[in-house]
N, C-alpha and C positions, 0 to 999 in steps of 0.2 A: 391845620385848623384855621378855620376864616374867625376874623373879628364877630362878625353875626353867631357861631359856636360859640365864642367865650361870653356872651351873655347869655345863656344856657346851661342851667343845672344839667350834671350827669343823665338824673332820669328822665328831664327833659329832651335829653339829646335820645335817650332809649324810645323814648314816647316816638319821638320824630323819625327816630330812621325808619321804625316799624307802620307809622305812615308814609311812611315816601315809600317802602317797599309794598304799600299797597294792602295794608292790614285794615280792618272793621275795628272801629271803637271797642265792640265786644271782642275780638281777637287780640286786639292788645292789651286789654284787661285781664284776659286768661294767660297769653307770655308775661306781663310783670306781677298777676297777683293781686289786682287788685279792680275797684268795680268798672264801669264802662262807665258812668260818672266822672270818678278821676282822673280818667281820660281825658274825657272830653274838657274840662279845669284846665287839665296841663297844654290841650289844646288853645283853648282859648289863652294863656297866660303865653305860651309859645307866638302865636299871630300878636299877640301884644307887642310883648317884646321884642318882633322881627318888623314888626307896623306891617304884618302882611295881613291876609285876609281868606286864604285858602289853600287846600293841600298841595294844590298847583302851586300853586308860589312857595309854599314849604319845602318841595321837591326843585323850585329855581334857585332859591337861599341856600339851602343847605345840600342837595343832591350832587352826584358826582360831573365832575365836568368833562 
């Protein structure tokens, strides 16, 4: 696990892998259950938290090497 994962809540880290592998807001609302909304929240508090700024860079931070 990288330093950039351990500031990341579990379902933060759910949020994000399911965007790195290329999921719609509204599809990863349907895998955890909740709105496409909350999503996009944990989105935004996730690029916070990493100072990034896009999926791309989501997928350089956190993606497999």
């Amino acid at each position: 696990m990288s330093s950039r994962e351990t500031l990341l809540s579990e379902r933060q880290l759910e949020v994000a892998d399911l965007a790195i592998a290329g999921k719609s807001d509204r599809e990863i609302a349907e895998v955890l259950g909740v709105s496409p909304e909350t999503v996009r929240t944990h989105l935004r508090n996730i690029f916070a938290r990493l100072e990034i700024n896009s999926r791309t860079e989501l997928a350089d931070a956190l993606g497999e090497d």
